[in-house]
C-alpha positions as CSV (number, residue, x, y, z in Angstrom):
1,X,0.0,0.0,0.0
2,X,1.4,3.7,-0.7
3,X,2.3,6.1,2.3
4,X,-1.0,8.0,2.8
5,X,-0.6,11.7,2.3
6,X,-0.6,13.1,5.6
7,X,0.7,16.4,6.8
8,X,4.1,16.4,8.2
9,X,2.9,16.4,11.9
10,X,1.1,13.5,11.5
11,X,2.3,10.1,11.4
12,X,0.9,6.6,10.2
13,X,1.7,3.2,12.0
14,X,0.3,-0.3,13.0
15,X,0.0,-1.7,16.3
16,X,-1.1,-4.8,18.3
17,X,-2.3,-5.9,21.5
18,X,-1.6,-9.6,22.8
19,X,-6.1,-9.4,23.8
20,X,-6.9,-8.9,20.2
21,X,-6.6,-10.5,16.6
22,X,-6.6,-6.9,15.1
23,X,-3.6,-5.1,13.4
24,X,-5.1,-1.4,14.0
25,X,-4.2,1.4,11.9
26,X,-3.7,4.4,13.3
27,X,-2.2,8.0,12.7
28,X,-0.8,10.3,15.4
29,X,0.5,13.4,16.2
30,X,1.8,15.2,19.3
31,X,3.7,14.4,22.4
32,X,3.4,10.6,23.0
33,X,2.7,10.6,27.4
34,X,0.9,13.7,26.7
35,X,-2.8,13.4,27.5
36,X,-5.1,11.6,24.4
37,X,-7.6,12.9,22.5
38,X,-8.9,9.8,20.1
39,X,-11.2,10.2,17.2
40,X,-13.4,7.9,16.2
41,X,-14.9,8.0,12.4
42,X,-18.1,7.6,10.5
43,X,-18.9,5.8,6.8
44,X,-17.5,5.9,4.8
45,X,-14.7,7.2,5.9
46,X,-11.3,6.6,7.6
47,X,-8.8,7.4,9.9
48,X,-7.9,9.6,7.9
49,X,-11.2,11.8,8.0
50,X,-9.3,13.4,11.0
51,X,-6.1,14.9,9.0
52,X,-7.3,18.5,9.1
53,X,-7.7,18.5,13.0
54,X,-5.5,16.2,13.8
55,X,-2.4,19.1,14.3
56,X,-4.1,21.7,15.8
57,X,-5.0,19.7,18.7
58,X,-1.6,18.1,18.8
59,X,-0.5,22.1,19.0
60,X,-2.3,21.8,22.4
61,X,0.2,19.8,23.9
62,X,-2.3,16.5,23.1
63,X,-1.1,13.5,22.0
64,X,-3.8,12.8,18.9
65,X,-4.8,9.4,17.4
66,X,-7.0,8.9,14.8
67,X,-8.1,5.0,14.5
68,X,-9.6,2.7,11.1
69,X,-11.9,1.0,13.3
70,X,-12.9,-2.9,12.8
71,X,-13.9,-3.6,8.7
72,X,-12.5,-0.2,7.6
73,X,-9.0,1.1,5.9
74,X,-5.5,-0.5,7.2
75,X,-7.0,-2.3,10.7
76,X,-6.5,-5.8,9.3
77,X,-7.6,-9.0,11.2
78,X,-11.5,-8.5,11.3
79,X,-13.6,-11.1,9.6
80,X,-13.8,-10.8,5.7
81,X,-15.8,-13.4,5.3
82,X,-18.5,-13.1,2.9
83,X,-21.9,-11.7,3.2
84,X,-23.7,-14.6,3.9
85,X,-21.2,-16.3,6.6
86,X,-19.1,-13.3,8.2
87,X,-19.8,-13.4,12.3
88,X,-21.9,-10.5,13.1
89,X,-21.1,-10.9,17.0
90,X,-17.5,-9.3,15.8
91,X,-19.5,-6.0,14.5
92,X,-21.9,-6.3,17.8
93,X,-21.9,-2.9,20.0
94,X,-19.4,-4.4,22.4
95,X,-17.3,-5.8,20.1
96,X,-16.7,-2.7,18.8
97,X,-16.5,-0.8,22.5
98,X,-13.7,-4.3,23.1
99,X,-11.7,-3.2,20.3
100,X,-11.4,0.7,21.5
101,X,-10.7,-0.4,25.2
102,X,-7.7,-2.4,24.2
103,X,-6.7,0.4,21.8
104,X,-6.4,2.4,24.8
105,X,-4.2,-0.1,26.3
106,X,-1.8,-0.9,23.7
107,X,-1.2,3.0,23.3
108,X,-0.2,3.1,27.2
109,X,-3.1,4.9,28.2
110,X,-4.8,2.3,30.3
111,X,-4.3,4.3,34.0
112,X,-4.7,7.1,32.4
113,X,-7.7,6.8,30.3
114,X,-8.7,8.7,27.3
115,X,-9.2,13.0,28.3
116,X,-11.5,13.3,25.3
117,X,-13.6,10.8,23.2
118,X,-14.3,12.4,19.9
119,X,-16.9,10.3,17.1
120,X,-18.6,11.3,14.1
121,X,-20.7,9.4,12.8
122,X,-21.4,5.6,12.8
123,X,-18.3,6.6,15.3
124,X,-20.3,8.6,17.1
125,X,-22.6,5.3,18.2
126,X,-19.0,3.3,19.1
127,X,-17.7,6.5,21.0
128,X,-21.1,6.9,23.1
129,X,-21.2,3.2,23.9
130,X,-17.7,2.9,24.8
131,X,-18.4,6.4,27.7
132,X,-21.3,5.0,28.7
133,X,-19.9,1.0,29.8
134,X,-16.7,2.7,30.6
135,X,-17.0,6.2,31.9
136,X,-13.8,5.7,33.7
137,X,-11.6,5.4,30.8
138,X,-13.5,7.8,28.7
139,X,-13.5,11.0,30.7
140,X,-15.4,13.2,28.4
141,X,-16.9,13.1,24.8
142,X,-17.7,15.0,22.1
143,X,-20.1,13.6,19.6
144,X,-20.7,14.8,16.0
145,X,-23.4,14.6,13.3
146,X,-25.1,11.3,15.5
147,X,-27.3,12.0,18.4
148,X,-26.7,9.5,21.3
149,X,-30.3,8.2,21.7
150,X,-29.8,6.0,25.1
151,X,-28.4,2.9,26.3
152,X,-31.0,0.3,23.7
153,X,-34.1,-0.8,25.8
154,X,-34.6,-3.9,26.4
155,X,-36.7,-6.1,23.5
156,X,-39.4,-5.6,22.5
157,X,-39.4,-2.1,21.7
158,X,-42.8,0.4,21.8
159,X,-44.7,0.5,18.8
160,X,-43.7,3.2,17.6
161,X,-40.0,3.0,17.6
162,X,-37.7,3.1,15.0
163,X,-36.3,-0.1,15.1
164,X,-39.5,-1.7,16.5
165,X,-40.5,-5.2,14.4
166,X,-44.3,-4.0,15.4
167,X,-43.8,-1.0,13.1
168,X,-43.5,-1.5,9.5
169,X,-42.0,1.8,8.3
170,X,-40.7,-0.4,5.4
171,X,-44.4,-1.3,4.1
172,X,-45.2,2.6,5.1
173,X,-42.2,3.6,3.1
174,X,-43.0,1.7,-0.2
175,X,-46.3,2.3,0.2
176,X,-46.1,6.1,-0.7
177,X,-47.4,7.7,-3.7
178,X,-43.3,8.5,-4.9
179,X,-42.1,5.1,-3.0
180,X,-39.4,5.1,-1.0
181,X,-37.1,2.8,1.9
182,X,-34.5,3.4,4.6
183,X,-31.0,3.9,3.7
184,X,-29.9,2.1,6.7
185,X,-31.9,-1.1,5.5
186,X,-30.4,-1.0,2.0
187,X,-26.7,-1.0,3.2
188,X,-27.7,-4.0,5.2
189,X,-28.6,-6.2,2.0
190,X,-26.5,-8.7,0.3
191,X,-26.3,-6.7,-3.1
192,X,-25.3,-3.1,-1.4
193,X,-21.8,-3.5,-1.2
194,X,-21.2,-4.9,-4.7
195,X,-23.5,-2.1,-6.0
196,X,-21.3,0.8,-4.1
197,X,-18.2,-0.7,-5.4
198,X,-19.2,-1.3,-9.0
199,X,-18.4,-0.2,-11.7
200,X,-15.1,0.4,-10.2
201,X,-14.4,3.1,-13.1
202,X,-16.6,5.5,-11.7
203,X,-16.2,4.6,-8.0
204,X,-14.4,8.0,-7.4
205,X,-17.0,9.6,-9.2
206,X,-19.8,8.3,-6.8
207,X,-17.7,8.6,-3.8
208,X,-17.8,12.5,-4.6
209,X,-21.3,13.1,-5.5
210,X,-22.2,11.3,-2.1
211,X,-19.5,13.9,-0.2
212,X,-20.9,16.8,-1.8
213,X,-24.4,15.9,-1.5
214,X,-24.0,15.2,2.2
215,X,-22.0,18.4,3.2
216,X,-22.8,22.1,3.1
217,X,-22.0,22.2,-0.6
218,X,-25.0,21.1,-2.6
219,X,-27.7,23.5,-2.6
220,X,-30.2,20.9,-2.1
221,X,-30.1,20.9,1.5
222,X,-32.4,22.5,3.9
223,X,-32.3,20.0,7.4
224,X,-34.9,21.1,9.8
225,X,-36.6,18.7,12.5
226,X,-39.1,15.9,11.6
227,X,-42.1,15.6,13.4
228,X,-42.6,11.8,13.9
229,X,-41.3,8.7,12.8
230,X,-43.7,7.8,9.8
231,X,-42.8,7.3,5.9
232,X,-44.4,10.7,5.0
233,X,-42.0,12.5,7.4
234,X,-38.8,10.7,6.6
235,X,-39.5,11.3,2.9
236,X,-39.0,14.3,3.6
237,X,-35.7,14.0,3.9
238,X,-33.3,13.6,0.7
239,X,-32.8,10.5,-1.1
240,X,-29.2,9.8,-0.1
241,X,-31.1,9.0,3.2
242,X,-34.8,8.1,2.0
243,X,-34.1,6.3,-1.2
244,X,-36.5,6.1,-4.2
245,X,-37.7,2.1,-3.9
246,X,-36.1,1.1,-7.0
247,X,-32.7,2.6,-6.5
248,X,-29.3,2.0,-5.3
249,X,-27.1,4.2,-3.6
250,X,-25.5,5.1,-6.5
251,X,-28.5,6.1,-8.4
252,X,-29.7,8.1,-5.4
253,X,-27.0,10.1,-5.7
254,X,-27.8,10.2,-9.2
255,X,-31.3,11.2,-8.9
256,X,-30.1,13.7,-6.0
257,X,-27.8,15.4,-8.4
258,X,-30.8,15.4,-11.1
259,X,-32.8,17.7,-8.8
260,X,-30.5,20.5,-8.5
261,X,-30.2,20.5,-12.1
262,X,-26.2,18.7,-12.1
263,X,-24.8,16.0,-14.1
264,X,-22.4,15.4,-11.7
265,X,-20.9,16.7,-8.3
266,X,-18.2,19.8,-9.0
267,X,-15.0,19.9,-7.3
268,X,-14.8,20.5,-3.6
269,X,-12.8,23.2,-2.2
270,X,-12.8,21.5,1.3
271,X,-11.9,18.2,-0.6
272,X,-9.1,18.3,-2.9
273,X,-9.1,15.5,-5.4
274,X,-5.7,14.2,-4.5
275,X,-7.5,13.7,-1.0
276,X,-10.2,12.1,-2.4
277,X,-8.3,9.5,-4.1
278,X,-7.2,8.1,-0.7
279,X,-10.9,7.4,0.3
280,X,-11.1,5.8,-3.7
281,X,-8.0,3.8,-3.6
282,X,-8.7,2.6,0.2
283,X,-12.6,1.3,-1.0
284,X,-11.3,0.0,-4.0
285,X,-8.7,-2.2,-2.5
286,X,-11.4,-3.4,0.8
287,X,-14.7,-2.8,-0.6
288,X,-17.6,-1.7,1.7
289,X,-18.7,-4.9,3.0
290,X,-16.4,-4.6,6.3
291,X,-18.2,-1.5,7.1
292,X,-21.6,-2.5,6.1
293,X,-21.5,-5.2,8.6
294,X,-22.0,-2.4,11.3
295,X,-25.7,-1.7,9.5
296,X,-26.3,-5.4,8.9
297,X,-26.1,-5.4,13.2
298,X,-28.0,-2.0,13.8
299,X,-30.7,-3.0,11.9
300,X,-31.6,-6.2,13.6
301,X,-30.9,-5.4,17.2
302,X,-32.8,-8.1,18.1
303,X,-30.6,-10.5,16.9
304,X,-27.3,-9.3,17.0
305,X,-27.8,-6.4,20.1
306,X,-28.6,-8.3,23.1
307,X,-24.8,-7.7,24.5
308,X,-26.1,-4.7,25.4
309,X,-29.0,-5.7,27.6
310,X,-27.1,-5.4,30.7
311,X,-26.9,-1.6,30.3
312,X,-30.6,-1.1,29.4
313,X,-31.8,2.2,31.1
314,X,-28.2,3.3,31.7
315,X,-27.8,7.1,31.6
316,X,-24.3,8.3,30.2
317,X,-22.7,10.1,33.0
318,X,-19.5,11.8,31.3
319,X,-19.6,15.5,30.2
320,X,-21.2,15.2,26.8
321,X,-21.0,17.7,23.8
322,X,-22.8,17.7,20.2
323,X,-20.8,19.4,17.7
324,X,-22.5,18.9,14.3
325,X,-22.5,20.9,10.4
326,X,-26.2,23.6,10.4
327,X,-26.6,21.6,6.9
328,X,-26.3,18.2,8.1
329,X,-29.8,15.9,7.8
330,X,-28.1,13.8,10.2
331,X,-29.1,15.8,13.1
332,X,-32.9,15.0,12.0
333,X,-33.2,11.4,11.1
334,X,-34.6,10.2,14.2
335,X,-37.1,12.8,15.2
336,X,-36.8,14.3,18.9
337,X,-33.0,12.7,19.3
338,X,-30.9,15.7,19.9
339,X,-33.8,17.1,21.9
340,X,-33.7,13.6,24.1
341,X,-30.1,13.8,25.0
342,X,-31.1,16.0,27.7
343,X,-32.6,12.9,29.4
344,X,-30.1,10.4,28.6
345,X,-27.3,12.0,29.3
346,X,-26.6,13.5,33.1
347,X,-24.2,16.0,32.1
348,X,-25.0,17.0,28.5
349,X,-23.2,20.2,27.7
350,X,-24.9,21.2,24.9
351,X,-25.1,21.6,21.0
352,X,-23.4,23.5,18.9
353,X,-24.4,24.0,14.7
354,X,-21.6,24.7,12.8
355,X,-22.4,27.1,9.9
356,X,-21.0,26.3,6.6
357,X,-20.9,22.6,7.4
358,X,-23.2,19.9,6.5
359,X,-22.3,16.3,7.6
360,X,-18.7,15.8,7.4
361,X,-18.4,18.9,9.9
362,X,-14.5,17.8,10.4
363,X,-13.1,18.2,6.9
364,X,-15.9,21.4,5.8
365,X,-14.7,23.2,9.0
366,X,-12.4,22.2,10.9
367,X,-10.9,25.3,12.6
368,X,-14.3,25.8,14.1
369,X,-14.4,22.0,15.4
370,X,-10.8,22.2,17.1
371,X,-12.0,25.4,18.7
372,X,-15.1,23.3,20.2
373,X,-13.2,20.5,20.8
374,X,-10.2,22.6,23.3
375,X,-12.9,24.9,24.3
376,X,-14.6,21.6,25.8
377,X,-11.9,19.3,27.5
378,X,-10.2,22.5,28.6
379,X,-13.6,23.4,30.5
């Protein structure tokens, strides 16, 4: 594999601790013994996600290490398996949580714990889990573009929850007069990762569209709050996350595009395209189905979840922070969930919307997310 191109005050290496069969992947910058600020990130993304915060934060006299978690990037030693025989109790919420811990560990931090707990993202879900079964390793967090909804109650859910088997927002979703279904649903199918990775001649062409669409770039956004959990709210959102029934990803973004009048997504300031190559050449060579397997076990809790049971009802008792993009839909999809945090969290420090950002708040802004993030574990 080539070097990754990182900026000179950040560093790449592997590591290994004797508890796990993973070869993490990580890149670092600042003092080593100085106190750690670890960054957990989203999909589909990497590590590398983190490079434009990465030395402003090491600046602060932190030791900084960025992390390609289980089934993304460099971490090797995760089951590849395929689709239809891969061990979904590796991608389970404590698996993941495991996998973090022992990081901890093997970087020398195990007295000392972790000053600041930083995930966007399908990171975000990993970072809150990992504070709220270990608050005294993870001394605060700061979570981004994810709401942390609660410790998962105990099966079976209400009726009306979102990842209740009593409600059928699938049926309610196909069922509308411009049909639609879940996002989250489609990347757990068999076919989804094949269909994001092919044809591999456009791959950096898709992987684009569905950066600008998501971020504060594409003039199709306009996030506000949803009222309810029903298909005719969710539809309101756009079809990266509500797809058209027939589609795949890769149409969506299509058909996205198609609405604001584009062929295709323009360049990026915030995303060079030598920087986007990394994100194409790392997909390219893994595929998507490592990091798909983290939907495959959100999406059937009641199968693959129960490891959390034990901390049903748990409130997350470390200082807590929401630092998400103003453009991001992300901060909508489950209505109420940055509202709830209040509840499920006993020392929730607030939100704060990031103008000129939409969902990948790091790499669209990241001056403003440093001065959040400093601001916060220096409080």
């Amino acid at each position: 594999m080539d070097p990754l191109p990182l900026p000179p005050t950040i560093s790449s290496r592997t590591l290994t601790h004797p508890s796990s069969i993973l070869t993490y992947h990580i890149l670092e910058a600042g003092p080593p013994h100085r106190p750690l600020i670890l960054l957990l990130h989203g999909f589909p993304e990497i590590a590398y996600s983190w490079r434009k915060v990465m030395p402003a934060l090491a600046q602060a006299d932190y030791h900084v290490v960025a992390v390609d978690q289980r089934g993304f990037g460099r971490t090797e030693g995760w089951d590849t398996s395929a689709y239809s025989h891969v061990d979904l109790r590796t991608f389970s919420p404590t698996s993941l949580v495991r996998d973090i811990v022992i990081l901890v560990h093997a970087l020398g931090y195990g007295d000392a714990g972790v000053v600041c707990l930083v995930g966007h993202d399908a990171g975000a879900v990993v970072a809150a889990t990992c504070s709220l079964i270990r608050p005294d390793l993870f001394h605060k967090l700061v979570l981004m573009s994810h709401p942390f909804k609660g410790a998962p109650p105990l099966l079976p859910l209400n009726d009306d929850a979102p990842f209740s088997s009593n409600f059928d927002i699938h049926s309610s979703l196909a069922s509308l007069p411009s049909p639609r279904k879940h996002y989250k649903w489609y990347y757990s199918t068999a076919s989804a990762s094949t269909e994001l990775s092919n044809p591999a001649t456009t791959l950096k062409d898709f992987l684009r569209g569905y950066f600008y669409l998501k971020s504060a770039s594409w003039p199709g956004n306009d996030p506000h709050p949803l009222q309810v959990w029903s298909a005719p709210e969710l539809a309101k959102m756009p079809f990266y996350y509500i797809m058209p029934l027939d589609s795949d990803m890769r149409d969506a973004v299509a058909r996205n595009l198609v609405k604001t009048k584009e062929v295709k997504s323009p360049a990026l300031p915030w995303f060079p395209e030598a920087e986007l190559d990394v994100y194409v050449a790392e997909y390219a060579r893994t595929g998507f189905q490592g990091a798909l397997n983290w939907y495959r076990v959100q999406t059937d809790p009641g199968r693959w979840m129960h490891d959390m049971d034990p901390f049903a009802g748990k409130k997350l008792s470390v200082p807590c922070l929401f630092v998400s993009g103003k453009m991001d839909w992300g901060n909508y999809q489950e209505p109420g969930a940055i509202e709830n945090m209040t509840k499920v969290c006993s020392d929730f420090r607030g939100v704060r919307f990031v103008e000129g950002a939409g969902h990948w708040v790091q790499q669209e802004q990241p001056e403003r997310v440093v001065e959040e993030i400093l601001g916060f574990v220096g409080s």
